[in-house]
C-alpha positions, 0 to 999 in steps of 0.5 A: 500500500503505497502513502497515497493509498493509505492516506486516503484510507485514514481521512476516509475519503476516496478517489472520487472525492479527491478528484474533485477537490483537486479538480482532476479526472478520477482516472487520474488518481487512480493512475497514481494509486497504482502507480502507473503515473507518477504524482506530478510536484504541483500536485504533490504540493496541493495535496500536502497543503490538502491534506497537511501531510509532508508531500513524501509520504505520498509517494512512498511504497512503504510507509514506515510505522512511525510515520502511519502513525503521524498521519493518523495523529494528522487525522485526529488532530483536524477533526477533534472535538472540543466540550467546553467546562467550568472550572475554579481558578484561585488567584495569588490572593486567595479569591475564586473565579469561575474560568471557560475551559475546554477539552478534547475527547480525542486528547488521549488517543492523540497522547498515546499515539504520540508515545507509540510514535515515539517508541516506533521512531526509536526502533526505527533509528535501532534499525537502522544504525544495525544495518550500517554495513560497514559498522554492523558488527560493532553496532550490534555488540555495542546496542547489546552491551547497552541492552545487557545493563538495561535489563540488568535492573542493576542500578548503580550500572544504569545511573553509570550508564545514563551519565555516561552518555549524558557526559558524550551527548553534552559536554565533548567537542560535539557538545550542542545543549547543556546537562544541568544534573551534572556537577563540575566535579563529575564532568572533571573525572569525565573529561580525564577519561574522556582524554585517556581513551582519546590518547590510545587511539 
């Protein structure tokens, strides 16, 4: 099922109605839909801003999960329902006041789907990475040394491991934010070691 195909599915809409609002021949979304016609840029571009869809997922053969799952989240976000609610609002001086909230029924399904999309974007990059050629058997060994200390439940190795990769995530030559959980003293020690094993090389 190629990005077109399903993105019709999940808006639950169908050729004929996209040809109208593209204001195409039916026969040309068919053609696409079977790919004997490529989406033509111009189109790919009425149909991202139709649809509010990035124009790649449109023309992938295969959609990866992370990404089914975004177009759902599309979906759900453009046609949520919102009930609106009282509630008492305290103000720094004591007093109550009655303020117009609202709520959507589809917040939580959207709050789940953003965590499934999450885990399947990170088993995406694991994937990735482990089927890097020219690093694969390095790469395995390392995520199964990663994994090993996770599952260990040994906490004094996760804790070991978290700042670790907090210490090479932030304060190394590659250095781009800033961890403010580490003390100056522990980011010395790894900074020394950071050095040592840089020296044997």
């Amino acid at each position: 099922m190629i990005g077109l195909e399903y993105i019709l599915e999940v808006f639950k809409t169908n050729a004929n109605q996209l040809a109208n609002d593209l204001e195409v021949s039916r026969y040309t979304i068919y053609d696409w839909l079977k790919e004997r016609r490529k989406i033509p840029e111009k189109r790919l571009e009425q149909l991202s801003k139709h649809f509010k869809i990035p124009k790649h997922f449109f023309i992938s053969k295969e959609l990866k999960p992370s990404e089914k799952i975004e177009i759902q989240r599309v979906y759900i976000q453009q046609n949520a329902s919102h009930e609106e609610y009282e509630d008492i609002f305290i103000d720094d001086e004591g007093n109550e006041h009655i303020v117009k909230r609202y709520y959507s029924p589809e917040q939580d399904l959207d709050r789940f789907l953003s965590e499934e999309q999450l885990i399947h974007q990170t088993l995406e990059r694991v994937e990735k990475v482990v089927r890097h050629i020219e690093w694969q058997n390095d790469n395995l060994d390392l995520i199964n040394d990663f994994l090993d200390i996770i599952e260990s439940f040994n906490i004094r190795k996760r804790n070991m491991l978290s700042r670790t990769v907090n210490y090479l995530s932030y304060y190394t030559e590659d250095s781009v934010g800033f961890d403010t959980t580490m003390n100056d003293d522990l980011v010395k020690k790894f900074d020394e070691i950071y050095e040592m094993i840089n020296k044997r090389k």
